[in-house]
C-alpha positions in Angstrom: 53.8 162.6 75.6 54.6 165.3 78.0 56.2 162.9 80.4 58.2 161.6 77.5 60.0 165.1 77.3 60.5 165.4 80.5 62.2 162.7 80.7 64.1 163.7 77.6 64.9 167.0 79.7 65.9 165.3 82.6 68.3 163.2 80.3 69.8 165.6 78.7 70.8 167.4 81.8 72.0 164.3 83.6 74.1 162.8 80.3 74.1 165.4 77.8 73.2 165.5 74.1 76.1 163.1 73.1 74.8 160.3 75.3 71.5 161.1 75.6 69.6 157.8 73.4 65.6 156.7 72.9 66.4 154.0 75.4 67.9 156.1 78.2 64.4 158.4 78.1 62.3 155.6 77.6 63.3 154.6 81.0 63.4 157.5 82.7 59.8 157.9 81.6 59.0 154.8 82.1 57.8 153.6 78.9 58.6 151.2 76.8 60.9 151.9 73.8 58.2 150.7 71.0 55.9 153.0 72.6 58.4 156.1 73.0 58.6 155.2 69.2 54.8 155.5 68.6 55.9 159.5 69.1 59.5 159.8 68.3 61.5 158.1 65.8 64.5 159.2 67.3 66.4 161.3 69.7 66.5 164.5 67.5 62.6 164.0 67.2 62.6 163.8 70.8 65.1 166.9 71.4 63.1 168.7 68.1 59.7 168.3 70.5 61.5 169.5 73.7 63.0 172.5 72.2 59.2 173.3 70.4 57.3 172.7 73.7 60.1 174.8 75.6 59.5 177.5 73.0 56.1 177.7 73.0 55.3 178.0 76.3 57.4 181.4 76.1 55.4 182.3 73.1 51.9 182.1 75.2 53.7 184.2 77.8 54.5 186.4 75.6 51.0 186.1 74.0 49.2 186.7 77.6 51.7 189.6 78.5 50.5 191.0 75.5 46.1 190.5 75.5 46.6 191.3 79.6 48.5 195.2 78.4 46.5 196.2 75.4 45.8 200.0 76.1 48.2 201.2 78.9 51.1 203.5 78.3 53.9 202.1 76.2 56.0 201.8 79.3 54.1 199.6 81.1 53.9 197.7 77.9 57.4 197.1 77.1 58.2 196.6 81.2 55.8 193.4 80.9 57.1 192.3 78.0 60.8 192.3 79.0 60.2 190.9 82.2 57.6 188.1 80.9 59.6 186.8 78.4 62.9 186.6 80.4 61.1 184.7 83.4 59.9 182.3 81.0 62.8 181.8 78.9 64.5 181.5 82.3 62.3 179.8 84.5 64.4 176.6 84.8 68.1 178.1 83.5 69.8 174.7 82.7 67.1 173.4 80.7 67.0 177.0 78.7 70.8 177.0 78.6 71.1 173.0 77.4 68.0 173.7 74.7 70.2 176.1 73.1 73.0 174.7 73.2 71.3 171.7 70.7 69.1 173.8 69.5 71.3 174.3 65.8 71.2 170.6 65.8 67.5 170.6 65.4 66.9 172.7 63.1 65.6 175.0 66.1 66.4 178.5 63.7 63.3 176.8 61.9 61.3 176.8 65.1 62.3 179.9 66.4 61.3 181.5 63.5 57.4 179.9 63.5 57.4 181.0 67.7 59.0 184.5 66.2 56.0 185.0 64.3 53.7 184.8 67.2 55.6 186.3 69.3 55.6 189.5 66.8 51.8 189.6 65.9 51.0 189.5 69.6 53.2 192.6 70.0 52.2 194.8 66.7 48.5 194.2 68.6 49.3 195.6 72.2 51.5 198.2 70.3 48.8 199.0 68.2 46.3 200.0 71.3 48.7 201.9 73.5 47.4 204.7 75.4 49.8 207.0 73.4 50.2 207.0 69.3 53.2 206.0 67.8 55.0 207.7 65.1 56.6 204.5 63.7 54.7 201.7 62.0 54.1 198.7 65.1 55.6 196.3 63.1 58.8 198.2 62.9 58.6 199.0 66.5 58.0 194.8 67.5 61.3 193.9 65.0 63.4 195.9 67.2 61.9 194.8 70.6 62.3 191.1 69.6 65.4 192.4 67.9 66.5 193.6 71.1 64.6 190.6 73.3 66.7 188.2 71.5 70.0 189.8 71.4 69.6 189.7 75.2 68.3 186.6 75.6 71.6 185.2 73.6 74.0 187.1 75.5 72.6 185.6 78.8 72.2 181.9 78.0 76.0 182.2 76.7 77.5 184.4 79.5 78.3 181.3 81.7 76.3 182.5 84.3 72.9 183.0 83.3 71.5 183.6 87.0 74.3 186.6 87.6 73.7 188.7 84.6 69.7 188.0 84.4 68.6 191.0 86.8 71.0 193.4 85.4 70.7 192.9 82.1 66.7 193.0 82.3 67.0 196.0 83.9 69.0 197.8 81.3 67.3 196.2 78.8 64.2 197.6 80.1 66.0 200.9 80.1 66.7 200.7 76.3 63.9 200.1 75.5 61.6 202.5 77.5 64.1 205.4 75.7 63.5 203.9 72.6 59.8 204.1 73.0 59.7 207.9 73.7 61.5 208.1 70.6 58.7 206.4 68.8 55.7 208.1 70.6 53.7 210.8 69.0 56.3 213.3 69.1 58.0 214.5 65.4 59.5 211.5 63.7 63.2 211.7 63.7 64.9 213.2 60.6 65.8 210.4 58.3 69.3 210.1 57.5 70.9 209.3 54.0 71.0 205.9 53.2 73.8 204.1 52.3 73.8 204.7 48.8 72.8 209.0 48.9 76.0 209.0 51.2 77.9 207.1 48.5 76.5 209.7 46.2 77.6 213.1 48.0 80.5 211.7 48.5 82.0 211.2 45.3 
């Protein structure tokens, strides 16, 4: 299996999506194409797998970043976080960059969504055992660190040079959210502001 998609990796590098077929991996895996079949029916199934196993091996990062930080300060948390999940989503920056790029021809939104989920539990439980209380629910806290995880993440793999704007842009990112985090800590909460519709209503 696992030398099925890398040879459905190394494919897809070499050929691209367009070109990339059952028998072209079979080969490169060395496999026969009834066997290659055994697994995956066809080349989405075999793209589908690659972009899941890709996934999830940033969710247990992200998942041992998490059980290896439970207690420290929420600095040290949210530095480990950034950092793991950004060397594992770019460990090997073509592969990341060509997943994506097939990803919405997958239904990958479907498996980002089930690696979301455990990429947020794993957070609201380090959050929840920081060193330092938090004056904002976890969960809300997670939704904008993935919130902000993602958003980075995105603008990287599309910058057209993933390697340049990595460092810098973990960096800041770190930055943001660090400042975001004293905001949350156990000083007084921030004073709400009106919603949408009390701003509608003192207006009119």
């Amino acid at each position: 299996m696992d030398a099925i998609l890398e040879a459905t990796i190394q494919v897809l590098l070499q050929v691209g999506k367009e070109r990339l077929t059952t028998t072209r991996v079979a080969l490169r895996a060395g496999v026969s194409v009834g066997t290659l079949y055994q697994y995956f029916p066809n080349k989405n199934a075999l793209l589908q797998a690659a972009l899941k196993r890709h996934l999830s091996e940033i969710s247990d990062s992200i998942e041992r970043v998490c059980r290896d930080h439970k207690g420290t300060t929420l600095r040290h948390m949210v530095t480990a976080l950034m950092t793991a999940f950004l060397q594992a989503k770019m460990r090997d920056v073509k592969t990341s960059v060509a997943l994506y790029y097939v990803s919405s021809d997958v239904d990958g939104a479907k498996t980002v969504q089930q690696m979301r989920t455990r990429y947020d539990k794993a957070i609201v439980r380090m959050l929840a055992s920081a060193s330092e209380p938090l004056a904002v629910e976890p969960e809300i806290v997670a939704s904008m660190l993935l919130g902000l995880l993602m958003g980075v993440s995105r603008r990287i793999l599309e910058s057209g040079a993933p390697e340049q704007y990595l460092e810098p842009l973990r960096r800041e990112m770190i930055v943001m959210a660090c400042a975001y985090l004293d905001a949350c800590s156990a000083r007084s909460p921030i004073q709400d502001t009106p919603s949408v519709n009390e701003s509608t209503r003192y207006t009119n």
